[in-house]
Structures are given as structure tokens and as C-alpha cells.
Backbone as a chain_set.jsonl record, in Angstrom:
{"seq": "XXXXXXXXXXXXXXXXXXXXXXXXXXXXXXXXXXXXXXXXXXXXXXXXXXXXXXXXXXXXXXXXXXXXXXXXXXXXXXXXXXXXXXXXXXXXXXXXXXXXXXXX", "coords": {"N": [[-44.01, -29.502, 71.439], [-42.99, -27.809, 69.667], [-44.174, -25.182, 67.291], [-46.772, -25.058, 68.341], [-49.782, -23.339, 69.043], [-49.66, -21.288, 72.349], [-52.179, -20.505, 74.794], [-52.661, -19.789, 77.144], [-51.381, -19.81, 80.714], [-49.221, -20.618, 82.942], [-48.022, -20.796, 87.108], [-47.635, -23.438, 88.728], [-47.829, -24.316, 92.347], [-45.827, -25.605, 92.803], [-43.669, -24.287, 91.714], [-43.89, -25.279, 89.096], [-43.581, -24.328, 85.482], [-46.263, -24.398, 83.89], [-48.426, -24.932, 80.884], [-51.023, -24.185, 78.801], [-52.366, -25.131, 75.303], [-53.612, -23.915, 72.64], [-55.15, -25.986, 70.972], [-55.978, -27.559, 72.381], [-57.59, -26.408, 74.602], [-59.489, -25.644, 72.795], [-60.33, -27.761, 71.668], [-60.282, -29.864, 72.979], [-61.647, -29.105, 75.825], [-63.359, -27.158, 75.592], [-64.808, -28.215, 73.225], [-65.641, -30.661, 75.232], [-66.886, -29.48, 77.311], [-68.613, -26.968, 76.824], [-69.61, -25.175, 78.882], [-67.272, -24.262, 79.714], [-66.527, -21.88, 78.122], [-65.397, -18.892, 78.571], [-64.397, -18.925, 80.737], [-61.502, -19.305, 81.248], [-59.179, -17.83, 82.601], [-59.557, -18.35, 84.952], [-59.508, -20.832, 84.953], [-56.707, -20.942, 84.566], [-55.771, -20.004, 86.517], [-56.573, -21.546, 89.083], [-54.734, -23.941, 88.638], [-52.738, -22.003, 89.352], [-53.516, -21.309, 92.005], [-54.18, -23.523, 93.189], [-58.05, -24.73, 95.567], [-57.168, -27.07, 96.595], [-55.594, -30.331, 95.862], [-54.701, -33.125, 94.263], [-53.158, -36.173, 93.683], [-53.851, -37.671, 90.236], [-56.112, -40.475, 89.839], [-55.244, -42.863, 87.948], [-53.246, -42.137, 86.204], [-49.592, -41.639, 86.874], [-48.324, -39.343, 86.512], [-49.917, -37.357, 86.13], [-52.247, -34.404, 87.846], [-54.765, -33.595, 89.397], [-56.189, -30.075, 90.059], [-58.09, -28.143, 92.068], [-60.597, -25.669, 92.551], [-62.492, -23.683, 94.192], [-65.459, -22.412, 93.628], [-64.914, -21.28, 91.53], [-65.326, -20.628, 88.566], [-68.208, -22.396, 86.426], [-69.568, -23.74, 88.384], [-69.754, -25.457, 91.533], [-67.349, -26.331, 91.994], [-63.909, -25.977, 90.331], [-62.378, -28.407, 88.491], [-58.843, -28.995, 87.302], [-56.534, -30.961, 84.989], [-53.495, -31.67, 85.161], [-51.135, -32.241, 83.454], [-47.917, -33.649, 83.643], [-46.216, -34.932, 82.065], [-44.829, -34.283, 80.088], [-42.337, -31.349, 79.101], [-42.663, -28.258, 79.071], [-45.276, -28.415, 81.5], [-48.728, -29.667, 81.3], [-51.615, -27.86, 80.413], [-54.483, -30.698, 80.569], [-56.797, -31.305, 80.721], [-60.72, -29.903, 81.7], [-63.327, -29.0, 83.879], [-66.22, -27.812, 85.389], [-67.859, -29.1, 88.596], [-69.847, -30.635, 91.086], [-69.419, -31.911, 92.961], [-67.87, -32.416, 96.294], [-64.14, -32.98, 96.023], [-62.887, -36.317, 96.033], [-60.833, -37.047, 98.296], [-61.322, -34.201, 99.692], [-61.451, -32.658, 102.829], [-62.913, -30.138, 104.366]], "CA": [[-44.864, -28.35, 71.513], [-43.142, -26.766, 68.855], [-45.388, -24.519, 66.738], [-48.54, -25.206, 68.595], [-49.891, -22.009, 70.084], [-49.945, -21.259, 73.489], [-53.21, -19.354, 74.852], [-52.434, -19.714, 79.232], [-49.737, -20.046, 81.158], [-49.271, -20.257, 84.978], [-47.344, -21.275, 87.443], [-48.483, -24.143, 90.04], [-47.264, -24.173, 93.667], [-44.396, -26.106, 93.078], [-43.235, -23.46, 90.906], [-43.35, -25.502, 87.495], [-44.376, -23.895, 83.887], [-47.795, -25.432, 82.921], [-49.138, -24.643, 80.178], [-52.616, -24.468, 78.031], [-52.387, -25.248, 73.858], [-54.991, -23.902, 71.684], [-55.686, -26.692, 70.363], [-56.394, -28.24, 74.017], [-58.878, -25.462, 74.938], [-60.557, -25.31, 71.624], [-60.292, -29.438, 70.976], [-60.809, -31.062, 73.864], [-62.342, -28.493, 76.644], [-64.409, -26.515, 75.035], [-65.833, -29.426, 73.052], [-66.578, -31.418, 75.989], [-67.464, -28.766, 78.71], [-68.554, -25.709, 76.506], [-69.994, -24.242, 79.901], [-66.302, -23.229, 80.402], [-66.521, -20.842, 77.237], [-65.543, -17.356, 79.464], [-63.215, -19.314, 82.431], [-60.303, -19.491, 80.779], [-58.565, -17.189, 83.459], [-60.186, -19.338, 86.049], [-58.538, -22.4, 84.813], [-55.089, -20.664, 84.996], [-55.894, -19.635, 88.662], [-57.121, -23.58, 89.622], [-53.0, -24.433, 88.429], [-51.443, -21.208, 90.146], [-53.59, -21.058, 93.206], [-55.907, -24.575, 93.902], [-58.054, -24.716, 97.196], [-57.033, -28.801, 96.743], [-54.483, -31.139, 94.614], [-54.917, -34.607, 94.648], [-52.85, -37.074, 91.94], [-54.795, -38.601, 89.136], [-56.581, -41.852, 90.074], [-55.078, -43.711, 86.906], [-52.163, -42.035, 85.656], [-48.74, -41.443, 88.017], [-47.621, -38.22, 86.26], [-51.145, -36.379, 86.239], [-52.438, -34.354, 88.842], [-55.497, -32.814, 89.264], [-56.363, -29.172, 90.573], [-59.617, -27.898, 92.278], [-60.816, -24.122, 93.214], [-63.787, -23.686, 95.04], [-66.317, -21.058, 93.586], [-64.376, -20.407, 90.408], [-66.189, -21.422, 86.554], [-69.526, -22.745, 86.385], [-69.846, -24.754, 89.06], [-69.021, -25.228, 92.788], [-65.926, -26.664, 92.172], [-63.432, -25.913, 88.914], [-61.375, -29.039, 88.002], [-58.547, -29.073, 85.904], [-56.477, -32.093, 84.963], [-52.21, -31.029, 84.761], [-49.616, -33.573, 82.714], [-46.317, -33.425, 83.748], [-45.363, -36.189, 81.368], [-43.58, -33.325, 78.886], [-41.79, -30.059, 79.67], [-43.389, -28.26, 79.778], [-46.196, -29.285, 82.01], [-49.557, -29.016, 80.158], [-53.134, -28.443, 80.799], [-55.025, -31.538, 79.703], [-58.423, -31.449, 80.616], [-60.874, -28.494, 82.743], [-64.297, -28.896, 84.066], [-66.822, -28.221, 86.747], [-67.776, -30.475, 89.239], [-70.688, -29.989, 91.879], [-69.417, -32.912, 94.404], [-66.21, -31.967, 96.808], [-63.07, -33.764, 95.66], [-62.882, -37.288, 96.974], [-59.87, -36.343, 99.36], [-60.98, -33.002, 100.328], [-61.731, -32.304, 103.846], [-63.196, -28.846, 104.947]], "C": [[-44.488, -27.354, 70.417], [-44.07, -26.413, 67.676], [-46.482, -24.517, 67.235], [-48.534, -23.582, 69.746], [-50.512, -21.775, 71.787], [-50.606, -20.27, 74.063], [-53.07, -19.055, 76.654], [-51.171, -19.979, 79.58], [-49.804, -19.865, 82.538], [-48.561, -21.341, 85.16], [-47.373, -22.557, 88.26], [-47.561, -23.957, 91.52], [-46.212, -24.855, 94.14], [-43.051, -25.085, 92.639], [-42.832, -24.15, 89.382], [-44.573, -24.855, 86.986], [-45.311, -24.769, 83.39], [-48.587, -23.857, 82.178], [-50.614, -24.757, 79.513], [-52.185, -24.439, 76.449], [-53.687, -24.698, 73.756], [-55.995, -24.749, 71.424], [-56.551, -27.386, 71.4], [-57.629, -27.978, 73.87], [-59.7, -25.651, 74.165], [-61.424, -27.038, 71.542], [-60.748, -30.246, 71.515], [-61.756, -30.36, 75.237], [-63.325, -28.114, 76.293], [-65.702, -27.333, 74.031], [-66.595, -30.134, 73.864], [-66.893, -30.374, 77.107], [-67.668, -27.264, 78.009], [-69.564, -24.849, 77.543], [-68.88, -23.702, 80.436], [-65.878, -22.198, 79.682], [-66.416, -19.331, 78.234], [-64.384, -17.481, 80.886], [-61.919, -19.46, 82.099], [-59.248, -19.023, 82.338], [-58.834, -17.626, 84.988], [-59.789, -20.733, 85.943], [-57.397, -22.104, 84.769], [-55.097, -20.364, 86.162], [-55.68, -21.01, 89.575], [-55.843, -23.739, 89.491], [-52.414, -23.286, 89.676], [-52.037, -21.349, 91.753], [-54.876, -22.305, 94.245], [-55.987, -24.636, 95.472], [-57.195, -26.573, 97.408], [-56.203, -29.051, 95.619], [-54.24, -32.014, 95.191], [-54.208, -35.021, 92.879], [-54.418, -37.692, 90.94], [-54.882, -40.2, 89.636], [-55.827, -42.985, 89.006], [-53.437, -43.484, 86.866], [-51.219, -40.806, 86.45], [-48.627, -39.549, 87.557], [-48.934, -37.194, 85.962], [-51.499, -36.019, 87.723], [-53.746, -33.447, 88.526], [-55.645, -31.494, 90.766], [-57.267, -28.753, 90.503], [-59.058, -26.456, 93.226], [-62.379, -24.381, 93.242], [-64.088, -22.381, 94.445], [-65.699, -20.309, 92.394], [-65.62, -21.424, 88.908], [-67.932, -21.75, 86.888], [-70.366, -23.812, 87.162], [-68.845, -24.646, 90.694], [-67.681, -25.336, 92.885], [-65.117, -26.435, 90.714], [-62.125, -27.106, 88.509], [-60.213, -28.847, 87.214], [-57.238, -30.004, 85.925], [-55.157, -31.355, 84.655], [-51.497, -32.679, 84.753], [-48.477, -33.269, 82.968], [-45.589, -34.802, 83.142], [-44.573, -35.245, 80.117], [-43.042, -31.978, 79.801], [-42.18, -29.224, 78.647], [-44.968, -28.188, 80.524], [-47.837, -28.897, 81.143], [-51.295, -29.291, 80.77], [-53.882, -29.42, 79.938], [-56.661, -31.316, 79.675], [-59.421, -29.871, 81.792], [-62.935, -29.026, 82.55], [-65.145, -28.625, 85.422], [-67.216, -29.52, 87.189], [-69.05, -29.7, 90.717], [-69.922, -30.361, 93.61], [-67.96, -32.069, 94.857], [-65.497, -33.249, 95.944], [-62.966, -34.357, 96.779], [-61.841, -37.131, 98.33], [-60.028, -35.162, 100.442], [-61.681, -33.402, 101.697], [-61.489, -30.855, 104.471], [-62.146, -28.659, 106.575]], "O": [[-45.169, -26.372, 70.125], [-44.698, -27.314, 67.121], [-47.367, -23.939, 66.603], [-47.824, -23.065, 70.609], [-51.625, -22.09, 72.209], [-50.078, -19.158, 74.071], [-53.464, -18.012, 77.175], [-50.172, -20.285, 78.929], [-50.432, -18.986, 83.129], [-48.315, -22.309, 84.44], [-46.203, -22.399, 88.608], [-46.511, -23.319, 91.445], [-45.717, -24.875, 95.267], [-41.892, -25.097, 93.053], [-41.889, -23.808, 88.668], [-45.73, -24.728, 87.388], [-45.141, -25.704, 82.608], [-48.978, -22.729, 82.48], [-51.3, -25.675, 79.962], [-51.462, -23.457, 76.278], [-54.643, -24.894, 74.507], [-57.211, -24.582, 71.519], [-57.719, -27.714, 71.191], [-58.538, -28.64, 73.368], [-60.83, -25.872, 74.601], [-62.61, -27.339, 71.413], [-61.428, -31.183, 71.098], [-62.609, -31.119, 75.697], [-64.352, -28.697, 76.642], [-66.924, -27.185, 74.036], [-67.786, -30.373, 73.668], [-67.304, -31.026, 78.067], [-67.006, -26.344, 78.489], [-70.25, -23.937, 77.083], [-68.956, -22.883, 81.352], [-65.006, -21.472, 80.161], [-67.468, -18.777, 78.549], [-63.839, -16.669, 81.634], [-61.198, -19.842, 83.021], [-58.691, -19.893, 83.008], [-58.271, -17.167, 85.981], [-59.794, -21.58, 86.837], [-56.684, -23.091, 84.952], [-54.088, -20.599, 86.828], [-54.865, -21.318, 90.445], [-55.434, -23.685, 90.651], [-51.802, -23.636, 90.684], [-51.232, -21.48, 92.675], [-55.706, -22.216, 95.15], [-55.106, -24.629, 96.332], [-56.764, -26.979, 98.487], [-56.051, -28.31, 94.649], [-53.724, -32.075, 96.308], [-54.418, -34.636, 91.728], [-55.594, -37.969, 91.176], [-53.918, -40.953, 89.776], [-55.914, -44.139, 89.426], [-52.579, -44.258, 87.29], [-51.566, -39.647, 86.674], [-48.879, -38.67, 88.382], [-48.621, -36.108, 85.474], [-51.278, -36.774, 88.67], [-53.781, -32.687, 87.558], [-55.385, -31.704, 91.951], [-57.806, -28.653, 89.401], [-58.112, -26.162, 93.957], [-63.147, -25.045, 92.546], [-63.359, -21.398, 94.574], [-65.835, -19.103, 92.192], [-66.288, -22.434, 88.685], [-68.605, -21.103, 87.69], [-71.354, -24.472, 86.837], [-67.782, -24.076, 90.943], [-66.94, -24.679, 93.616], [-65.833, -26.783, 89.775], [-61.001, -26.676, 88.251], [-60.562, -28.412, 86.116], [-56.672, -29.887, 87.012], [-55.32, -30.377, 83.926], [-51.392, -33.657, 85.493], [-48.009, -32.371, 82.269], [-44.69, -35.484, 83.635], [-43.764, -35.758, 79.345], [-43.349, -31.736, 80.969], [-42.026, -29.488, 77.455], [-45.847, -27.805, 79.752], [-47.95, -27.884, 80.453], [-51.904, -30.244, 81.257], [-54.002, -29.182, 78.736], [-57.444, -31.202, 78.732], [-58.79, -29.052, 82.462], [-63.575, -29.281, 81.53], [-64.788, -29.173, 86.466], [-67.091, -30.615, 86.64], [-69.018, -28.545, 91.141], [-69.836, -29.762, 94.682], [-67.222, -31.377, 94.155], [-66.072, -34.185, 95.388], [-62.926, -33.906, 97.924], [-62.394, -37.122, 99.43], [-59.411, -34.991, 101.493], [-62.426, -34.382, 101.716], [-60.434, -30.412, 104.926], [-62.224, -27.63, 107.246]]}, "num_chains": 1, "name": "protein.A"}
């Protein structure tokens, strides 16, 4: 991570340091979901405070985090790597459907 600039930062409910890169947000979010142009602070919330957190279907050391009623959409995804230190936001999008796991 050194030199790359870091634009978020929060904590998750385990209490580890996840982060957001620039380059992330700009490179890979904002390219593919530029309806989250304005949520930024809504995708550091989804890490510090999700209604849900379910692992990643694929890959062991990903986890994803969902908030209800935050970003542009019913639900606000956002995809956390804990394969470096420290932990890093990878991916962030809405989502209309509940998360396969959740139960009201």
C-alpha cells in the first residue's frame, strides 16, 4: 500500500483497519457503479456499522457487508479483503434483492 492514497477508513465490528485506495474508488467503483458517485461515506458506514455480513461465496478471506437504506439502492453492498494489512475495500454497490442469508 505504500504510496497509494488513502480516501476512507473505518473500522468493522471486529475492530480491524479497512481501508478504501483512491485508486479503488476512482478505478474500479466508480467505473463500474457510477450511481455511487456521492456514497462514499455510506460505504464507510456498510464496513463500520452493516445491518448483515455474510463471507464471500468464492473467496475464504473476503467478506461482504450490507446496510439497508444507505446509497442508491435498497441495499448498499460492499465487498472487504482481508488478504493484506491492512484490510481493504475492494468492491461497493447497490443491490435491490435482500442478501441471500439475510433473514428479517
Amino acid at each position: 500500500m505504500s504510496g497509494e492514497e488513502v480516501i476512507g477508513e473505518a473500522t468493522d465490528p471486529d475492530g480491524a483497519r479497512v481501508v478504501l485506495l483512491a485508486r479503488v474508488w476512482h478505478d474500479k467503483v466508480l467505473r463500474d457503479h457510477s450511481e455511487l458517485d456521492g456514497y462514499l461515506s455510506d460505504v464507510l458506514r456498510t464496513v463500520q456499522a452493516p445491518d448483515h455480513i455474510e463471507p464471500d461465496p468464492v473467496y475464504e478471506l473476503r467478506t461482504r457487508c450490507h446496510l439497508r437504506g444507505a446509497g442508491p439502492s435498497r441495499w448498499l453492498l460492499v465487498v472487504v479483503s482481508y488478504e493484506q494489512e491492512p484490510a481493504r475495500i475492494i468492491s461497493a454497490f447497490g443491490n435491490r434483492k435482500d442478501p441471500r442469508s439475510w433473514s428479517a
